[in-house]
N, C-alpha and C positions, 0 to 999 in steps of 0.2 A: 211463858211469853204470850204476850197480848194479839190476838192475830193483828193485822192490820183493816181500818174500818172499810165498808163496801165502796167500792167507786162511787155509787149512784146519793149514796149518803152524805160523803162527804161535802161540808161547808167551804164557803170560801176560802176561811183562814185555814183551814188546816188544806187544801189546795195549793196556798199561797207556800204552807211551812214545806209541802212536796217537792213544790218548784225550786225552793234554794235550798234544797239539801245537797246538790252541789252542779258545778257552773255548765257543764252539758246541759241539764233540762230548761232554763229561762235563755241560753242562748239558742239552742238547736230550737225553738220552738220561737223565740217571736224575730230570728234571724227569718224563719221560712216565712212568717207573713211576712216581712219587711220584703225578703223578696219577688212575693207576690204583687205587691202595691208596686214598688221599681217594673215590674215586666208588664200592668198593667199603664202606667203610665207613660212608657217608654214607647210603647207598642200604639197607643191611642194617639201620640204627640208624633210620631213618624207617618202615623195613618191620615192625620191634618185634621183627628175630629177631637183633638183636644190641645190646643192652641198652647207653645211654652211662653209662660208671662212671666219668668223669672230670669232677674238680671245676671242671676248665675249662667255662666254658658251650659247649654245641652251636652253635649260629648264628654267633653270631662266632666261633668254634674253623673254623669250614668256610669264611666269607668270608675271613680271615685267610689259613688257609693256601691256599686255590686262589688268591689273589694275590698272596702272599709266598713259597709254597712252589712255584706251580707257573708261573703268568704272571711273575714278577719274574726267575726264575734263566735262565726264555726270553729277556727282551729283556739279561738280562746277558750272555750268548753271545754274542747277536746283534751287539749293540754293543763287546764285547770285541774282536770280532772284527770286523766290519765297521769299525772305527775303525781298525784295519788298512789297511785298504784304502785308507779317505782320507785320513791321515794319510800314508802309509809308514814308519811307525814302529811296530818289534816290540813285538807284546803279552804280556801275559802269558799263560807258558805253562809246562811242564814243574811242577816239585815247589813254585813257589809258586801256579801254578793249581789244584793239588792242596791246600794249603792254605788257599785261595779253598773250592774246594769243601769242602773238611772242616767248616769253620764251617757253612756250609749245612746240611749233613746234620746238624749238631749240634744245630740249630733243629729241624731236622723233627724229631728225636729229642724235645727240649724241648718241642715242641706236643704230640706226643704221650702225653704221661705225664701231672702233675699240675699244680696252681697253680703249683710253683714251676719247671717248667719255660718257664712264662712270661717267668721272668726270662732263663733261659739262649737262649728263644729272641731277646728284647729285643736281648742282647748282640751273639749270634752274627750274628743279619741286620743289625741295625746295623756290627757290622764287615766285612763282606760291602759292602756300601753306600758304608762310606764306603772300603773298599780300593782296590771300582772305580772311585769317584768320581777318585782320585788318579791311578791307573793309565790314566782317560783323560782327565784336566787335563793330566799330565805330555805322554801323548801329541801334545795339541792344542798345548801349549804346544810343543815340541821343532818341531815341523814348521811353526807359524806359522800353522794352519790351523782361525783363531778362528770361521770357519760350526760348525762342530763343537762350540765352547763350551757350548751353551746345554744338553746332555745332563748336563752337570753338576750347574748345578743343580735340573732335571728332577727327577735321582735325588737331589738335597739335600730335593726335597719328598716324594718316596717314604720318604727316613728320617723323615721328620716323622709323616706318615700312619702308617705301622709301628708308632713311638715312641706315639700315641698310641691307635691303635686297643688295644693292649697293656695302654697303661694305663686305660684304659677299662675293658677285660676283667678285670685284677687287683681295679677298683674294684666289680664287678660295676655297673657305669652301662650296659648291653646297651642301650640306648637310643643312647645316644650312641657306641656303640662301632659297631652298625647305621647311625648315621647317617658317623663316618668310614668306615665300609667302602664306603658307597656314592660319598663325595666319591675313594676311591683309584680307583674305578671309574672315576669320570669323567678321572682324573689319568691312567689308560690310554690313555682316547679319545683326552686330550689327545696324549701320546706317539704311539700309532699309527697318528692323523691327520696327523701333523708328519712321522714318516718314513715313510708310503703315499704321503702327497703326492711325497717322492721319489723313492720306489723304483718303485712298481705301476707309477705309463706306462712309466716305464724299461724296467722289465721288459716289458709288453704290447708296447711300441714295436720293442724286440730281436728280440725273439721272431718279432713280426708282419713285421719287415722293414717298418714302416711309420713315418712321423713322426705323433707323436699330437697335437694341440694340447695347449700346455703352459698350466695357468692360471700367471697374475701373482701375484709377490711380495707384492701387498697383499691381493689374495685368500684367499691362504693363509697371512698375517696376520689376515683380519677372521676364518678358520674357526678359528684359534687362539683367538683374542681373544673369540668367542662361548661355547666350550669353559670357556673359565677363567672366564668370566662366571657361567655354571651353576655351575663347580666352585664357586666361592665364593658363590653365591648357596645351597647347599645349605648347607655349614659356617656361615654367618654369620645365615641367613636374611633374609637381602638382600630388601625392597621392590619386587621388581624385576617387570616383565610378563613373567613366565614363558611364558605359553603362545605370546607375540610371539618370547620367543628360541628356541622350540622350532620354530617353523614358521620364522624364518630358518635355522635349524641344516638343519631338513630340506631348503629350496630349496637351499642352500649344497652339501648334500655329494650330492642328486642330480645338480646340476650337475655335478662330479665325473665321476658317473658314467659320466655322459654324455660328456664330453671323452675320460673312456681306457676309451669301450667300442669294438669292431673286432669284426667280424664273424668273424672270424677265431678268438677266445679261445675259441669254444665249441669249437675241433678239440684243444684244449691244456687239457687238467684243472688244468696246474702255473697257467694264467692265468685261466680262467675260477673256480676257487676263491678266486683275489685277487679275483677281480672282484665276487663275489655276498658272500664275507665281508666287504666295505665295502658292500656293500648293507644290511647289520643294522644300519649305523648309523643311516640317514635313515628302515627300517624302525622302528627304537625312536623315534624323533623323531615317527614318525604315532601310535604305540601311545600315547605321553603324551598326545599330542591329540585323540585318540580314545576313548580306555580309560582308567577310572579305574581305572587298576593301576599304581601306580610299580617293584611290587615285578616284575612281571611282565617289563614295558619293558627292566629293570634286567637283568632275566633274557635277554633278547634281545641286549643290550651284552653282559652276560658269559659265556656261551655263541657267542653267534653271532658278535659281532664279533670280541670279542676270541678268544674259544677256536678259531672254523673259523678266524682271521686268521692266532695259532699255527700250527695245522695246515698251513696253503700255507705259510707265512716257514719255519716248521722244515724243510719237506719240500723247497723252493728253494734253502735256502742249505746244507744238507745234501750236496746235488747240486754244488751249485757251484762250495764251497769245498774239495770233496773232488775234484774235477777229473773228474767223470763228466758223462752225458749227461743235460740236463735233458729228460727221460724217468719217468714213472711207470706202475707198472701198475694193472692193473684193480682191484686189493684196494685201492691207495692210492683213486683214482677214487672207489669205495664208502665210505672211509672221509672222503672229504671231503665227501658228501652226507649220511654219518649223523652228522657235527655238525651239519650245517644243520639235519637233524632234529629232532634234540636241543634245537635253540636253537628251531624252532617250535612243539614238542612242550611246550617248559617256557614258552615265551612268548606265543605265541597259543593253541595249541588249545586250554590249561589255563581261558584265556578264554573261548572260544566252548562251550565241553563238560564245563562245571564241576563235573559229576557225575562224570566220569570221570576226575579230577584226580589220584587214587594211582595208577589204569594210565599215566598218559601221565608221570608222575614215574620210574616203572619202567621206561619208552622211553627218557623223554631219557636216563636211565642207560646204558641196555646199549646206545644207540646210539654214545656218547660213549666208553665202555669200550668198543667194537668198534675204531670208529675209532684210541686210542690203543694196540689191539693191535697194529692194522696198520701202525700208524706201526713203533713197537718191532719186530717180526719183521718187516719190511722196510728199517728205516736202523739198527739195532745193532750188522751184520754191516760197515754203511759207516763208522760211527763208531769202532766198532774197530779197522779197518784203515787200510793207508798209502793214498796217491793211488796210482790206478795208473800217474800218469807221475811216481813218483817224488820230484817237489817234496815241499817240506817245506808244513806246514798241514792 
């Protein structure tokens, strides 16, 4: 077998044939600039030295795209490609994952411009959505391997949420468009409690050379089932005793914690960063019940959980599926503490230090922008290159 050529040799085109050899590497890599441009725009347009001249409204323009632009193209990689693995059926890759991306970029193009790039973005994500949708029916379906179903229509309710948050923002209803951004929020949780549940001990337990206690099927039925409870009790304004399912929520996913913690994860950044990003969930769960801040809490899920949660999945499966050593250094280490920052900097301390609420808006920033530089200048050079033992992937 042909070793695989030097990094520093490699051409463009055979860079490009790196990148779509399958849907993790062209997502995880220009998901994190995209993110970069969103925090440095956001952050400059808040700070008043860079003026918003778009007829798009600002709030919903920011919720929108950090979960359509930059969390939604994450768990499309991830799932692209991990459906790989449990399936064994080839995904997509080469010139139509290229055209998987193209749409994407054609949204973020769309969000950025004027009202009517609303529509192009509408289109573009919803075809994006329901590509993959098919892309992994097709998969589950060919291999027989119906546990895997249920992602489907997962992202059947991600095109919904999208579809509407959009039209929301077209209708100028910023009320209602606020309130679906928050319900996609929770449609996150939903998702990346259903696959932590399978991956994090997995991973902890490997790693650790240790067996972890595994919670039961019903279990991680009832922490689904409480999840969509919230979700739908936000959308519909459900009757429900809220602050009853927020302190089940919170026992539920300490428990969790507790099960795949090992003394061990703290010698391992790749595990101990799984481990504290599922910590911000049952944290947001105390802030509801503590703090009258939804908006804050809210802030905690979408930073903390989900964004440092990003940060270790991108930085793991980066590693893994590129066939190197799950290993990171000291810059990555730092960069997975200055999200955690970022998500206490904008979720708590903004609470406790409420005078000081424009400086710590200006942390959680350049904490967040440090982190996804470190991400970027340490896995861009991995994403564009082959494995070093040659397999394909």
């Amino acid at each position: 077998m042909n070793s695989p050529p030097v990094q520093s040799s490699l051409t463009p085109h055979q860079r490009l044939h790196c990148l779509l050899q399958l849907a993790f590497r062209p997502f995880f890599l220009l998901s994190a600039g995209y993110a970069i441009w969103l925090l440095c725009r956001w952050t400059l347009t808040l700070s008043g030295v860079w003026p918003w001249q778009s007829d798009i409204a600002l709030f919903p323009w920011h919720a929108h795209e950090f979960q359509f632009g930059f969390a939604m193209p994450i768990v499309l990689g991830f799932l692209l490609t991990a459906a790989q693995t449990w399936t064994g059926v080839a995904s997509i890759k080469g010139y139509q994952l290229l055209g998987l991306v193209c749409l994407w970029l054609s949204a973020r193009i769309g969000m950025n411009l004027d009202q009517y790039g609303l529509y192009v973005s509408s289109i573009a994500d919803s075809a994006v959505l329901v590509i993959s949708m098919i892309v992994l029916l097709r998969m589950v379906l060919i291999s027989k391997n119906y546990r895997n179903l249920v992602f489907v229509p997962i992202l059947g309710v991600f095109l919904t949420l999208h579809l509407t948050q959009l039209y929301f923002l077209d209708q100028s209803a910023l009320l209602l468009a606020k309130k679906v951004a928050y319900a996609t929020s929770w449609w996150f949780v939903l998702l990346i409690s259903l696959i932590g549940s399978r991956v994090i001990p997995f991973f902890i337990s490997k790693a650790v050379d240790a067996t972890l206690t595994r919670e039961s099927k019903y279990f991680t039925l009832v922490c689904q089932l409480l999840i969509l409870t919230l979700f739908l009790q936000l959308l519909f304004d459900l009757p429900l005793p809220i602050n009853l399912l927020y302190g089940l929520c919170l026992a539920c996913h300490l428990y969790r914690l507790y099960l795949w913690h090992h003394a061990k994860i703290w010698a391992n950044p790749l595990l101990w960063s799984l481990w504290l990003s599922y910590a911000f969930l049952p944290l947001a769960f105390a802030s509801l019940l503590l703090v009258d801040s939804y908006a804050n809490a809210m802030h905690l899920i979408n930073i903390g959980f989900i964004g440092s949660m990003i940060m270790a999945f991108t930085s793991r499966v980066s590693l893994g599926h590129t066939g190197r050593k799950m290993q990171v250094n000291l810059s990555m280490s730092i960069a997975f503490a200055c999200v955690m920052v970022s998500a206490l900097s904008r979720g708590i301390f903004i609470t406790l230090i409420p005078q000081y609420s424009a400086q710590l808006l200006i942390l959680a920033a350049v904490c967040w922008l440090f982190a996804l530089c470190c991400f970027l200048i340490r896995y861009a050079p991995i994403l564009l290159a082959p494995r070093p033992d040659g397999k394909p992937g």
